[in-house]
Backbone bond lengths (Angstrom), bond angles and torsions (degrees), N, CA, C in turn:
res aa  C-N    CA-C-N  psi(-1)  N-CA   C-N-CA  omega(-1)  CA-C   N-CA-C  phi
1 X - - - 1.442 - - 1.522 108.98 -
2 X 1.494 121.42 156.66 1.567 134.01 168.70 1.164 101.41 -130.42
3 X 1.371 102.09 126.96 1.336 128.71 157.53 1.303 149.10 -82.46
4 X 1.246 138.34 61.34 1.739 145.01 -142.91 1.277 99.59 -81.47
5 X 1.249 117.70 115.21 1.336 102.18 160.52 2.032 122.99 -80.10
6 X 1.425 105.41 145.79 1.420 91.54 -170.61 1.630 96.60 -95.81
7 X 1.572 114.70 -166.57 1.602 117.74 -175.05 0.627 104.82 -54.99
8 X 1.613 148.07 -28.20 1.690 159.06 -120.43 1.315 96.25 -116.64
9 X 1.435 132.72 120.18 1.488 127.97 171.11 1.664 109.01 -60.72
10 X 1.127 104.26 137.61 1.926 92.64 -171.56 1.079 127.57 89.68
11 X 1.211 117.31 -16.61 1.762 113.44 -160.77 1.408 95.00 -111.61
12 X 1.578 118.85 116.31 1.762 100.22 -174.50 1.500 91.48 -141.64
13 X 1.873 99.61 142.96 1.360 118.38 164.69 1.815 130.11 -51.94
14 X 0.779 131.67 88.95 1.669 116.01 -150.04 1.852 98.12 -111.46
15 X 1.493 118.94 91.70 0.960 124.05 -176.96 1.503 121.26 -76.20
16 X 1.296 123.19 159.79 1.549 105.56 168.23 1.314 136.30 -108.92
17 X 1.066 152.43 -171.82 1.632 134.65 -173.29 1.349 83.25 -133.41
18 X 1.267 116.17 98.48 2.096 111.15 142.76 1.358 120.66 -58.25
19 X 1.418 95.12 139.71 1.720 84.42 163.05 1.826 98.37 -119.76
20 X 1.259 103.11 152.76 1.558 103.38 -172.85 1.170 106.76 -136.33
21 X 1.281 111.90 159.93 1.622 122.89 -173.07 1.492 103.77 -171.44
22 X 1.178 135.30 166.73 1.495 135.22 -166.63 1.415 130.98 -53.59
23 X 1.342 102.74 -7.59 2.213 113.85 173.19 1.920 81.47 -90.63
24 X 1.058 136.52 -25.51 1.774 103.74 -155.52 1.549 104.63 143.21
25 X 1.227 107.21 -124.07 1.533 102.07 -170.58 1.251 89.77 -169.95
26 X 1.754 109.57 157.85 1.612 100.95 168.46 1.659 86.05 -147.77
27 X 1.595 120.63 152.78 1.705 122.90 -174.17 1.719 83.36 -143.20
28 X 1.505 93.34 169.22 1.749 95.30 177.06 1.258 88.28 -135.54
29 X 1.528 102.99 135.82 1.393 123.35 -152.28 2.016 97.06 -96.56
30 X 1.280 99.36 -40.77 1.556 92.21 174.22 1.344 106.79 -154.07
31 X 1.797 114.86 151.45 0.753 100.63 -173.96 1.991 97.67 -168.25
32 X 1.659 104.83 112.91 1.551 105.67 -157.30 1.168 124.45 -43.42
33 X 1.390 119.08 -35.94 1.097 136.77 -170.09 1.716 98.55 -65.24
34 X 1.306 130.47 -95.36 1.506 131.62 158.41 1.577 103.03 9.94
35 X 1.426 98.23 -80.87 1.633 107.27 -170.60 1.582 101.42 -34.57
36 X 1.098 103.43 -88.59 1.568 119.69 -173.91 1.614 94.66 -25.29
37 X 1.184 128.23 -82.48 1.578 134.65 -166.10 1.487 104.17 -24.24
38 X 1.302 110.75 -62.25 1.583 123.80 -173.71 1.882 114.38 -67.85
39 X 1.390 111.83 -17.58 1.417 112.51 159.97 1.924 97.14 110.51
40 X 1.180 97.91 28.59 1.616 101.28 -168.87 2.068 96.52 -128.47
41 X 1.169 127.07 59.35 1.570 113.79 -179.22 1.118 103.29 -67.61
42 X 1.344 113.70 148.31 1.562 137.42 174.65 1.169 108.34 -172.58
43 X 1.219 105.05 125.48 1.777 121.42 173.49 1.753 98.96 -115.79
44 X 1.004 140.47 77.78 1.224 133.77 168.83 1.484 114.59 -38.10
45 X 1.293 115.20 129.87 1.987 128.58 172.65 1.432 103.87 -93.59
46 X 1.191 114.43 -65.85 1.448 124.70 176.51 1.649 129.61 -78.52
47 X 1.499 135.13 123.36 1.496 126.66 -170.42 1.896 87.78 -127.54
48 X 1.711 107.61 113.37 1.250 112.59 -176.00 1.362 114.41 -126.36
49 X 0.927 137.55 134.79 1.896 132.71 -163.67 1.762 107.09 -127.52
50 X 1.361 115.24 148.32 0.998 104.53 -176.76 1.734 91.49 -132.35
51 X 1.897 103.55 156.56 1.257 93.02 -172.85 1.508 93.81 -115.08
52 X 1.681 128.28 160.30 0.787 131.53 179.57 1.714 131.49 -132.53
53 X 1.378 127.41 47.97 1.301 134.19 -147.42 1.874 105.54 -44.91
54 X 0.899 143.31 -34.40 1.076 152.91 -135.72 1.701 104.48 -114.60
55 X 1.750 123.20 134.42 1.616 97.00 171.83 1.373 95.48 -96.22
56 X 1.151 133.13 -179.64 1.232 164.85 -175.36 1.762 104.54 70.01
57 X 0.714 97.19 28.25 2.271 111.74 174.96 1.440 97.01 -62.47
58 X 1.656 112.06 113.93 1.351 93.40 170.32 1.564 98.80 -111.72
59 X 1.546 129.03 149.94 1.084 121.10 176.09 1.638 97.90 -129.91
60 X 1.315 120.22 134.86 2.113 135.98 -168.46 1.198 100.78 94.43
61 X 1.128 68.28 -167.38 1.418 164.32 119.97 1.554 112.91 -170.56
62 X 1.762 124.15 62.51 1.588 120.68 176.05 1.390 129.56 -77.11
63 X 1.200 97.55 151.41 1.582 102.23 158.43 1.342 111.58 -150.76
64 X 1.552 117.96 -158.94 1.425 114.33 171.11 1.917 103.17 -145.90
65 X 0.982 115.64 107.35 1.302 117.29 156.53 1.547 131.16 -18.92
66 X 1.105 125.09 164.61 1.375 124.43 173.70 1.619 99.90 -92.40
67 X 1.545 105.94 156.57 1.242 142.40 -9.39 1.870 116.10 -62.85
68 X 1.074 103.60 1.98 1.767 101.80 -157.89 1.901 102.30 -114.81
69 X 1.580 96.55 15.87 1.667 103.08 176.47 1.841 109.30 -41.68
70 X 1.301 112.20 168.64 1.547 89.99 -179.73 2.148 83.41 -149.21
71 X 1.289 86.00 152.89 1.993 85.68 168.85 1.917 99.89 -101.37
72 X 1.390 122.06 133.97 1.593 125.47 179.64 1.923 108.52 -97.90
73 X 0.998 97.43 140.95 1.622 89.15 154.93 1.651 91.67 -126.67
74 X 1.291 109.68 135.09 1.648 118.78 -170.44 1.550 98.71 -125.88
75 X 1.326 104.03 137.89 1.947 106.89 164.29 1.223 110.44 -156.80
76 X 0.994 127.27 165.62 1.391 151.29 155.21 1.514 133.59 -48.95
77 X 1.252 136.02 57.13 1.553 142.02 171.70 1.477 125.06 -48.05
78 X 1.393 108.33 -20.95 0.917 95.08 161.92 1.720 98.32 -177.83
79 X 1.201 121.06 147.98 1.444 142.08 -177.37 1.922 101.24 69.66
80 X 1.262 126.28 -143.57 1.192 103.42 -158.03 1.688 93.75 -143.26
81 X 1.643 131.37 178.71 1.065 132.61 -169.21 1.787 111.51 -148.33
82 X 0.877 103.14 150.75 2.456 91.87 162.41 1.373 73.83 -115.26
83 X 1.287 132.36 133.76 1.355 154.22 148.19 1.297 129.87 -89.97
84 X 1.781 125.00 99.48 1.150 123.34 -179.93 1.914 121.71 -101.21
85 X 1.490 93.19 145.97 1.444 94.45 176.08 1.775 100.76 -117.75
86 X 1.551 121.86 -176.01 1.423 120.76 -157.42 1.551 86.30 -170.73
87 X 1.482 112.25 116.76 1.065 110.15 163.29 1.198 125.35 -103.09
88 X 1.653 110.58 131.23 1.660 126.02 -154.97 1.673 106.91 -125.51
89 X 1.223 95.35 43.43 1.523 92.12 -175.60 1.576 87.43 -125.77
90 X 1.530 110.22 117.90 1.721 128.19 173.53 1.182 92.15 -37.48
91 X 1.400 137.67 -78.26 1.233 135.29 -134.73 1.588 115.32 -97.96
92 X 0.967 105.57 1.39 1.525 109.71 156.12 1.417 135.62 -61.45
93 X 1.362 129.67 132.53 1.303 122.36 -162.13 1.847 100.20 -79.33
94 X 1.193 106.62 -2.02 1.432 98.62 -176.08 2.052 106.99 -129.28
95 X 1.600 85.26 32.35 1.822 86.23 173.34 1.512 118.59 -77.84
96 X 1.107 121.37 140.25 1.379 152.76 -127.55 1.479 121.39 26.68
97 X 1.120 114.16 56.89 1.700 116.23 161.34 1.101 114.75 -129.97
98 X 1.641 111.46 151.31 1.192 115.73 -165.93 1.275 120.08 -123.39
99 X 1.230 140.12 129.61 1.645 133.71 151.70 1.130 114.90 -68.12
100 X 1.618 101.97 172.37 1.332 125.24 145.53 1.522 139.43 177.75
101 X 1.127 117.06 151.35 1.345 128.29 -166.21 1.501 137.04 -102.57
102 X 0.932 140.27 115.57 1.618 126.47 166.28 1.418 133.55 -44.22
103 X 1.119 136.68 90.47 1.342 139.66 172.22 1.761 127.12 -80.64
104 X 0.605 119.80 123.84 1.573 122.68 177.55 1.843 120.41 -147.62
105 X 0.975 98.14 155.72 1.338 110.28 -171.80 1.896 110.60 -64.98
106 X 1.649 103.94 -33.38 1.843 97.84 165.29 1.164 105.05 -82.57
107 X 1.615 141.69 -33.77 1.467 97.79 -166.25 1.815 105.00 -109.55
108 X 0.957 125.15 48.85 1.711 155.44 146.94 1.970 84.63 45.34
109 X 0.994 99.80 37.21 1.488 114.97 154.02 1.387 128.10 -44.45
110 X 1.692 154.61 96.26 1.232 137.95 136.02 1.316 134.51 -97.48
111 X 1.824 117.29 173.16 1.404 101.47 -152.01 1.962 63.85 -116.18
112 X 1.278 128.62 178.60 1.329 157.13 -163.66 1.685 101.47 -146.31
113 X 1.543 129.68 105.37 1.220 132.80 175.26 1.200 132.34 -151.69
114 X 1.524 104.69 99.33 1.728 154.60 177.64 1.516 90.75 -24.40
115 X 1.307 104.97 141.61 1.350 121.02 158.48 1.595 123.66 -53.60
116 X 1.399 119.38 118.13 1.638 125.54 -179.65 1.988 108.26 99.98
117 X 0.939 107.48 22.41 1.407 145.02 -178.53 1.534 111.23 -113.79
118 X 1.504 116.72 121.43 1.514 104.63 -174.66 1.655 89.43 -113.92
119 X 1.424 110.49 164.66 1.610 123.76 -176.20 1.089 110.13 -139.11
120 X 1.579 120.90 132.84 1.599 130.64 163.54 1.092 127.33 -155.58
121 X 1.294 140.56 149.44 1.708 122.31 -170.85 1.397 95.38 -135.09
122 X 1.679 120.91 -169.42 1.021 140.97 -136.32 1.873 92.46 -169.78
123 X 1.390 100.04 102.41 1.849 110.16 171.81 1.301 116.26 -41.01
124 X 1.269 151.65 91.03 1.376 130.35 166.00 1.138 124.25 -68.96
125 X 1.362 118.54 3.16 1.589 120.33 168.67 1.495 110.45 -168.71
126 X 1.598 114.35 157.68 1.386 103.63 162.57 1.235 144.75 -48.48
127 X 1.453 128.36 127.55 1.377 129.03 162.39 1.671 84.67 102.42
128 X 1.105 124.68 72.73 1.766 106.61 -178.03 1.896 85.96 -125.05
129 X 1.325 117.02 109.52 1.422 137.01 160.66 1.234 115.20 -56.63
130 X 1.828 141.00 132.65 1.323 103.38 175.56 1.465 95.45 -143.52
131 X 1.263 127.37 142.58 1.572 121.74 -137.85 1.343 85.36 -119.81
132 X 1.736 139.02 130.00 1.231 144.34 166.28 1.588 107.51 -106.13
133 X 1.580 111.83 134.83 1.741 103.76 162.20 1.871 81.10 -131.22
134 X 1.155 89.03 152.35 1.610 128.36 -137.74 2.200 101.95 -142.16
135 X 1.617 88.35 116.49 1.559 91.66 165.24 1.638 105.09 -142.80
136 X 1.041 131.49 128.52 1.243 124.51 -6.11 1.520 130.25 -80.01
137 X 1.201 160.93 166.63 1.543 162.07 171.50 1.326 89.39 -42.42
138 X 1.618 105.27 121.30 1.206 109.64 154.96 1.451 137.58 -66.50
139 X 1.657 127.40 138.51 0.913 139.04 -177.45 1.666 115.15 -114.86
140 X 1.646 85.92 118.16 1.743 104.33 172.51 1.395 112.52 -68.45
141 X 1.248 97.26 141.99 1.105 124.69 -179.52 2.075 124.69 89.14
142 X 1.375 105.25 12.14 1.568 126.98 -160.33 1.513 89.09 -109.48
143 X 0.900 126.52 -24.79 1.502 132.01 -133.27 1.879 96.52 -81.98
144 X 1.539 103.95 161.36 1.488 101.61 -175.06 1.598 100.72 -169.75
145 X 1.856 104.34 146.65 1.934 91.50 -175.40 1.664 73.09 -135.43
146 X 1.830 81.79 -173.95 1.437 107.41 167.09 1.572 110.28 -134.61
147 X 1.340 133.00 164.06 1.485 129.46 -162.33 1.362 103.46 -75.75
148 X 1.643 101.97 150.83 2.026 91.73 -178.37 1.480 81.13 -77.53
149 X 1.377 136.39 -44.95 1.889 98.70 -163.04 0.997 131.38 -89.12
150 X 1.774 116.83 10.43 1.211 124.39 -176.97 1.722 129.19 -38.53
151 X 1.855 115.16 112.26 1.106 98.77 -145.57 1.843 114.84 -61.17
152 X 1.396 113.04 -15.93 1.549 134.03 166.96 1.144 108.40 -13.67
153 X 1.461 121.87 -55.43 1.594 148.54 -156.71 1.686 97.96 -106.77
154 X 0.857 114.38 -41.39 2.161 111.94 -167.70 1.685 95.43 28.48
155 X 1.915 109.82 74.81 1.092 106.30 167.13 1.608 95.70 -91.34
156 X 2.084 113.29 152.64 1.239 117.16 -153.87 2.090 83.11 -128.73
157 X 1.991 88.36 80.44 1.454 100.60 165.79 1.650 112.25 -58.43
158 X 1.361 95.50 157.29 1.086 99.28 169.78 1.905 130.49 -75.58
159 X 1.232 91.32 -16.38 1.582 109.14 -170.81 1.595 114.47 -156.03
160 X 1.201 139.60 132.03 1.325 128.16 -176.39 1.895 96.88 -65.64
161 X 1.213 107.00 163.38 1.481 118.27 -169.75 1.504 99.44 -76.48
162 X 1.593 130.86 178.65 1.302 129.15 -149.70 1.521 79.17 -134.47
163 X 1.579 110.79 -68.29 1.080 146.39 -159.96 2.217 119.77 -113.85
164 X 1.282 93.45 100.00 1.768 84.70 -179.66 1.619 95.05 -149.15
165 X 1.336 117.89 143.82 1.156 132.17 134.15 1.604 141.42 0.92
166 X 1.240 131.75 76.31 1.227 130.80 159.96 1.391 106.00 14.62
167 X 1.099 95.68 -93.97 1.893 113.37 174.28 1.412 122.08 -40.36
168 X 0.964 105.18 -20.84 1.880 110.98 -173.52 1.759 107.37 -89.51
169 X 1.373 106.77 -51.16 1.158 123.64 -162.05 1.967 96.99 -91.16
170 X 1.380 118.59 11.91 1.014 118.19 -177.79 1.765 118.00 -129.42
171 X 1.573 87.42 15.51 1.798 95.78 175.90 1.215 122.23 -62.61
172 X 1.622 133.22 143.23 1.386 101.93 -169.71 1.972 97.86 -86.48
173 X 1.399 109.97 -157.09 1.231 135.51 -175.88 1.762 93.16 -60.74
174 X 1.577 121.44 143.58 1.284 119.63 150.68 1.165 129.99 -68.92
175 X 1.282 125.93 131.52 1.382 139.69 170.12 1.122 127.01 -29.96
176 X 1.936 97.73 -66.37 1.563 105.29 -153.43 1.419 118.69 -95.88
């Protein structure tokens, strides 16, 4: 695996290395030991997938507050994503800015995202699966976003959303 870190303290590109030969290919998508080595620990508790029939699906801007903050490794299983993160930590030299990345199911792409960090993407095509492992287990009812167009952020989607959530598309303005 490679690990990029992006501008975002915490937020890291975590690519995979296939190796291939005439059945296909096989890469290992995570693995603690690696993580840890490279300065990224994660033992994922929770493995949660979301399905998405539709492209332009936008799902966030989430996160989870403390005590029940959680670190994500997020990717693409199948069809493809623009994946945004939002950094929501006051004291960060890089609070409210955002990356983001392309994820898809060929190039076995994940994004790595630190607690106080919000996450949401944008379908780039139909049927795009998107596989979360999750530390700590998320807890309902903790949960908290911010608006994808909130002008705070001027994140520069690729496409206005097709498809979003009541709740998503109804965050108010950020605070901080």
């Amino acid at each position: 695996m490679r690990f990029t870190q992006t501008d975002i303290a915490g937020v890291v590109i975590v690519d995979a290395a296939p190796h291939a030969d005439d059945r296909g290919a096989f890469a290992r998508l995570h693995c603690p030991e690696e993580f840890a080595a490279a300065g990224h620990p994660l033992t994922p508790v929770q493995t949660s997938v979301s399905r998405n029939p539709a492209a332009g699906t936008l799902r966030g801007l989430h996160h989870q507050p403390a005590p029940y903050a959680e670190v994500k490794l997020v990717r693409a299983v199948r069809g493809r994503m623009f994946d945004v993160v939002v950094d929501l930590r006051p004291d960060s030299p890089t609070h409210r800015r955002w990356t983001a990345t392309e994820l898809s199911a060929e190039n076995l792409r994940a994004l790595l995202i630190p607690v106080g960090v919000a996450h949401g993407f944008l379908t780039l095509e139909p049927d795009t699966d998107v596989l979360y492992q999750i530390a700590p287990a998320f807890r309902a009812g903790h949960e908290a976003g911010v608006r994808w167009d909130d002008p705070a952020f001027a994140i520069a989607w690729p496409a206005p959303p097709q498809v979003i959530s009541p709740r998503d598309a109804a965050y108010p303005d950020y605070p901080g």
